[in-house]
N, C-alpha and C positions, 0 to 999 in steps of 0.2 A: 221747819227751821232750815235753814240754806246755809251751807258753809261758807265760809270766807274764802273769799280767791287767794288759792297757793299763790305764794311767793314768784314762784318762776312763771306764772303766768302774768302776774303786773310786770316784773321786769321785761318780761318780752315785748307786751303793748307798749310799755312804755321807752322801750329802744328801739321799737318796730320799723322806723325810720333813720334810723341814724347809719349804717351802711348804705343807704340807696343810692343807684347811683346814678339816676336819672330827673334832674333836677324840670321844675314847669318851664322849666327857660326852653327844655331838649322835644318841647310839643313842637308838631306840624301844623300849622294853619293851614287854610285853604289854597292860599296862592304859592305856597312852600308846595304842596301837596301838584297843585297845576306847574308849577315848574319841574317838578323832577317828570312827570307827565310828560312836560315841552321836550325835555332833553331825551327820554324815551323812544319819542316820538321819532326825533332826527335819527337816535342810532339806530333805531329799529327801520324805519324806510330808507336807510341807505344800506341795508343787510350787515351791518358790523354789529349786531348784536353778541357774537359768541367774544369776538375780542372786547368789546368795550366792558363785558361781564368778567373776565379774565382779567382786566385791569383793576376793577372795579372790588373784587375779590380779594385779588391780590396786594390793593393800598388799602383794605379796613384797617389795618392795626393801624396806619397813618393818617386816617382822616382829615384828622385835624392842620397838623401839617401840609398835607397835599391842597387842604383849601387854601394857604399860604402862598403854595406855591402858583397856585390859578392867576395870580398878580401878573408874573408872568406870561402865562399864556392867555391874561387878555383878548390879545387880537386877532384871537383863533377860536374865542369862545363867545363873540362877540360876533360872529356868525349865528348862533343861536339865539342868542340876547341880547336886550337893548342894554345902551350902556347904567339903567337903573337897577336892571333886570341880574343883570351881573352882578353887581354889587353884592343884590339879593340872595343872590346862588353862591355865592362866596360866604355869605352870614350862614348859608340851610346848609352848607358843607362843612361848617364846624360843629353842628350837633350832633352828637354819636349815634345816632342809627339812620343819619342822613343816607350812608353809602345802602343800608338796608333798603329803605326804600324806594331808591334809583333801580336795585337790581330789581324790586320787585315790580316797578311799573315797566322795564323792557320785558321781563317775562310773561307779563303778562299781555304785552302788548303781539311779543313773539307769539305765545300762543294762541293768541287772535288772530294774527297774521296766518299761522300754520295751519289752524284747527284743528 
């Protein structure tokens, strides 16, 4: 004979979701995924990898904001991007671990670079 599931184990399944805080909206596709790649790509063969990580670091807690601000610098980022492409990378810069995985394709692309 099986006991009945205590009490604080249904309530926990069944709130198991309700703090999280990363919603399916906050997934990477493929092309999200190849553009932070793109942008990688540019900091790391023009050797600005340690500042653009330094920046990059230092506006996580703003993410969201900072892609706001990217309106602005359009026509400076628009050297890297078509102007559709942009758009794009302004929508992949307001989801919260977008800055996560920008640093983590320079470093990795650094450490390719370095071996």
């Amino acid at each position: 004979m099986s006991s009945p599931t205590p009490l604080i184990h249904r309530l926990k399944a069944w709130c198991a979701h309700t703090f999280a805080v990363d919603s399916p909206e906050d997934r990477f596709d493929a092309e999200e995924e190849a553009m932070a790649a793109k942008m990688a790509k540019f900091v790391v063969g023009r050797r600005m990898a340690a500042p653009a990580l330094m920046v990059l670091e230092t506006s996580r807690p703003f993410n969201f904001i900072g892609s706001q601000f990217l309106t602005f610098l359009s026509p400076f980022l628009t050297l890297v991007f078509s102007p559709a492409e942009y758009e794009r990378f302004v929508r992949f810069l307001e989801k919260r671990r977008s800055i996560e995985v920008m640093i983590d394709k320079i470093l990795e692309l650094e450490n390719e670079r370095n071996g």
